[in-house]
C-alpha positions in Angstrom: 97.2 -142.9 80.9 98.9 -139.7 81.6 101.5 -139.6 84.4 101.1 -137.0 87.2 104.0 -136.4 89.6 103.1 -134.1 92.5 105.9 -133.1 95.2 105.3 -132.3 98.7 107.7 -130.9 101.5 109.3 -133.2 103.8 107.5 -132.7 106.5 104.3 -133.9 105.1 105.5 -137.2 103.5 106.8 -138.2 107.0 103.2 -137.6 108.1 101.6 -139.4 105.8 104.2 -142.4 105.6 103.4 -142.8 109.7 99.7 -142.1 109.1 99.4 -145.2 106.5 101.6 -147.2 108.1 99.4 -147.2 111.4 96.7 -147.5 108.9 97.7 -150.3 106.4 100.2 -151.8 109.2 103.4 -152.3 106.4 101.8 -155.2 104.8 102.6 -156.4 101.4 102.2 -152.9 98.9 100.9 -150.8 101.7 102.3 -148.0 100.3 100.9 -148.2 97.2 97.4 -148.9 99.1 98.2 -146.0 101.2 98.4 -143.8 97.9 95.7 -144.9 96.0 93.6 -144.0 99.6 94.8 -140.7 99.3 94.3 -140.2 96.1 90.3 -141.7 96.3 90.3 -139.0 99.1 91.3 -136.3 97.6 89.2 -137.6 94.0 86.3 -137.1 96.5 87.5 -133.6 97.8 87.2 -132.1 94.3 83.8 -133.8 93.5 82.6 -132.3 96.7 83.9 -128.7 96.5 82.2 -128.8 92.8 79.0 -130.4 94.1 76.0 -128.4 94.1 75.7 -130.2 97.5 78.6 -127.6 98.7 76.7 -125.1 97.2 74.1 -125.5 99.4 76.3 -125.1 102.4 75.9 -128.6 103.8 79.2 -128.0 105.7 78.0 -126.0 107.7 75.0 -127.5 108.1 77.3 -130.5 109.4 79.8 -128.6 111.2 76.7 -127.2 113.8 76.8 -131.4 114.5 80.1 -131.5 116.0 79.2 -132.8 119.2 76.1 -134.8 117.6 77.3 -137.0 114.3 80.4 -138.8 114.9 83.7 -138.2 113.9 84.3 -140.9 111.4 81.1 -139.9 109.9 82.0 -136.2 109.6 85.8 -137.3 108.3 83.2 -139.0 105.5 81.0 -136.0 104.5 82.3 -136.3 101.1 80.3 -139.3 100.6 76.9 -137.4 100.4 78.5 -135.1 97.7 76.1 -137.2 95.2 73.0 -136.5 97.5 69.9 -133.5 97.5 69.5 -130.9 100.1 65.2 -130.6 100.6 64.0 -127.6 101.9 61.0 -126.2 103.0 59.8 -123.2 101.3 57.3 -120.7 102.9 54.6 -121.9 100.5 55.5 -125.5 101.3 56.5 -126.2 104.8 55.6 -130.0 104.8 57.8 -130.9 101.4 60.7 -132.1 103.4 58.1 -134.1 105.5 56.3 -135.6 102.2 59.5 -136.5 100.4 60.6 -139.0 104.0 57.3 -140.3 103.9 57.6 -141.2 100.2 60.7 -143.1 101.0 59.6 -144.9 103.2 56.6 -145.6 101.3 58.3 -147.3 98.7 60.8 -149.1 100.8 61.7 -153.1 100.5 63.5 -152.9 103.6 64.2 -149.9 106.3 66.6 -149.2 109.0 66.0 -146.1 110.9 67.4 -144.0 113.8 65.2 -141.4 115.4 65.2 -139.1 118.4 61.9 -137.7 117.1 58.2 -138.9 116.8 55.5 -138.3 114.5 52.6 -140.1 114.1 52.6 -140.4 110.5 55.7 -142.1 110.7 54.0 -144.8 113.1 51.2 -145.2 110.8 54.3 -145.6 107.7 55.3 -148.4 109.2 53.1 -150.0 109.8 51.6 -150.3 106.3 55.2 -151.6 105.4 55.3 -154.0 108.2 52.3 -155.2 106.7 53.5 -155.8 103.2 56.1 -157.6 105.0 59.0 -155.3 104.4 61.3 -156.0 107.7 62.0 -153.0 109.7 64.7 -152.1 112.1 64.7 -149.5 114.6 66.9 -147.6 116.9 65.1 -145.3 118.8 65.3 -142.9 121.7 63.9 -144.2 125.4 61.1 -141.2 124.7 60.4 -142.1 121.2 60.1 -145.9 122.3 57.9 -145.1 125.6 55.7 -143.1 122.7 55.4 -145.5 120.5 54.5 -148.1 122.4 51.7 -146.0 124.6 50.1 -145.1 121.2 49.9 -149.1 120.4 48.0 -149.6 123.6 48.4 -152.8 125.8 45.5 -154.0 123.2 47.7 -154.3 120.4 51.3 -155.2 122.1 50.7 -158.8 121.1 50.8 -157.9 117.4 53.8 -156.2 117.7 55.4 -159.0 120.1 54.4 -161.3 117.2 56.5 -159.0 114.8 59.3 -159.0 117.1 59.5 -163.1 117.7 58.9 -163.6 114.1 62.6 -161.0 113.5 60.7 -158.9 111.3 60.6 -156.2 113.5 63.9 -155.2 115.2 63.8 -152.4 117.8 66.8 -151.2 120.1 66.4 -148.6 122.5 69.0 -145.7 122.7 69.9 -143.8 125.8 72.4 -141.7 124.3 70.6 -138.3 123.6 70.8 -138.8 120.1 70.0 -135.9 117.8 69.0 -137.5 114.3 66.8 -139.0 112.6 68.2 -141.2 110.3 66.5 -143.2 107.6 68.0 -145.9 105.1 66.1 -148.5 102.7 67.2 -150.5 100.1 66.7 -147.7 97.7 67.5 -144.3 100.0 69.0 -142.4 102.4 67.3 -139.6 104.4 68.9 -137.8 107.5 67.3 -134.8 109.5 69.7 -133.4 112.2 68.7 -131.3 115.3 69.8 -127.0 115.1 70.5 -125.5 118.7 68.4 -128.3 119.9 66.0 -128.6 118.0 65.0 -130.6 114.9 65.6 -128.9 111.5 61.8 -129.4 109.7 63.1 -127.1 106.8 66.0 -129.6 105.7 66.2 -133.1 104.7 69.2 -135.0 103.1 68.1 -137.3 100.3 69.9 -139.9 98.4 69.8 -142.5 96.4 73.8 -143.2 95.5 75.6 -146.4 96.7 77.9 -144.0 98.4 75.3 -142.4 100.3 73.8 -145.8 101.3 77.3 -147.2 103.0 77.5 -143.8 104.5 74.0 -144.4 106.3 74.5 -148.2 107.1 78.0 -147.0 108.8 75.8 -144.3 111.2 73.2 -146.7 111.8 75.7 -149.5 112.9 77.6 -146.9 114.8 74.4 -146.3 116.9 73.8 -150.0 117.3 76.6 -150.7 119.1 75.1 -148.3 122.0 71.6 -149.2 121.9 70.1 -152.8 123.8 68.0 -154.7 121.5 64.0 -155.0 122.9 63.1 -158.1 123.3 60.0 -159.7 124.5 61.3 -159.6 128.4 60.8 -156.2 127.7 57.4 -156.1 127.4 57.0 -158.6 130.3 58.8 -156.0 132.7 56.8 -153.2 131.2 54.1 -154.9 132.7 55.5 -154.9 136.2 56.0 -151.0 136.0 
């Protein structure tokens, strides 16, 4: 294996001994650690700036999200430099719609996070609920109200049934999320909101381990903000 030595001033090694050490807390090799980190990081760098991904300007497709994705998952971009940018062409506007459809389609198991609604998606899920493929949802207190008026009083027991049998897992949101955020067992998609409103002519796609531990890390980060729906739920919606 061939040696590399790389020198950097003296300001920046003090930087990144403090950094690592808050990181990796002086434990036994920590330094070491610390550099094989940075070295994974900056591995990742390259592979991005090469990617046809940065190509595509996903960075600034990201960097309009400032206030939207969080930071950690920004810091992380670089795991996505394995991933497809969709988009919509003029002859084609529903091809980013069609390829989150198919993924969900042919999913074993689905997490998803969405400020948006669409009936197809409803109507998605439900044909994987009843395959039983477990779903798990964290959605927006308009998306939520939505979904469960299209249901209908009529057909709340089924989906109580799904809920008190675990195989259907919703939270509701009241952060005003702006994504919509899809990962199975297979994929990742993600759609994110422009000035606003939602982006139709993108969609992230992916199907690299990376990608999927970048996903799982958003979703969880919205979990811990959302209250799980429960079946007292339903029982107070009835009181309203």
């Amino acid at each position: 294996m061939k040696r590399i030595t790389v020198s950097v001033s003296e300001d920046v090694d003090l930087f990144f001994r403090k950094f690592a050490s808050q990181k990796f807390k002086f434990e036994k090799g920590w330094y070491s650690e610390a550099m094989e980190d940075a070295m994974k990081l900056w591995i990742n760098h390259v592979k991005f700036e090469n990617s046809e991904l940065s190509k595509n300007n996903l960075d600034l497709w990201f960097n309009q999200q400032k206030d939207i994705i969080p930071a950690d998952s920004l810091y992380q971009i670089r795991n996505l430099s394995n991933s497809k940018l969709i988009e919509a062409e003029h002859n084609d506007l529903s091809k980013t719609h069609i390829a989150h459809i198919q993924v969900m389609s042919n999913a074993r198991e689905i997490k998803g996070v969405s400020a948006i609604f669409h009936l197809d998606y409803i109507e998605t899920v439900n044909k994987l609920l009843e395959k039983g493929v477990n779903v798990k949802l964290i959605l927006t207190e308009p998306v939520l109200k939505k979904t469960i008026e299209l249901y209908g009083s009529e057909n709340l027991g089924y989906l109580k049934k799904l809920i008190s049998e675990n195989q259907l897992e919703i939270w509701e949101i009241k952060e005003d999320v702006k994504v919509a955020l899809t990962v199975t067992d297979k994929n990742m998609t993600l759609g994110l909101f422009v000035n606003g409103i939602y982006d139709t002519t993108k969609l992230l796609l992916s199907g690299h381990e990376d990608a999927l531990q970048w996903g799982d890390n958003l979703f969880n980060y919205y979990l811990k903000r959302a209250q799980k729906v429960d079946l007292c739920y339903f029982e107070e919606l009835k009181e309203t």
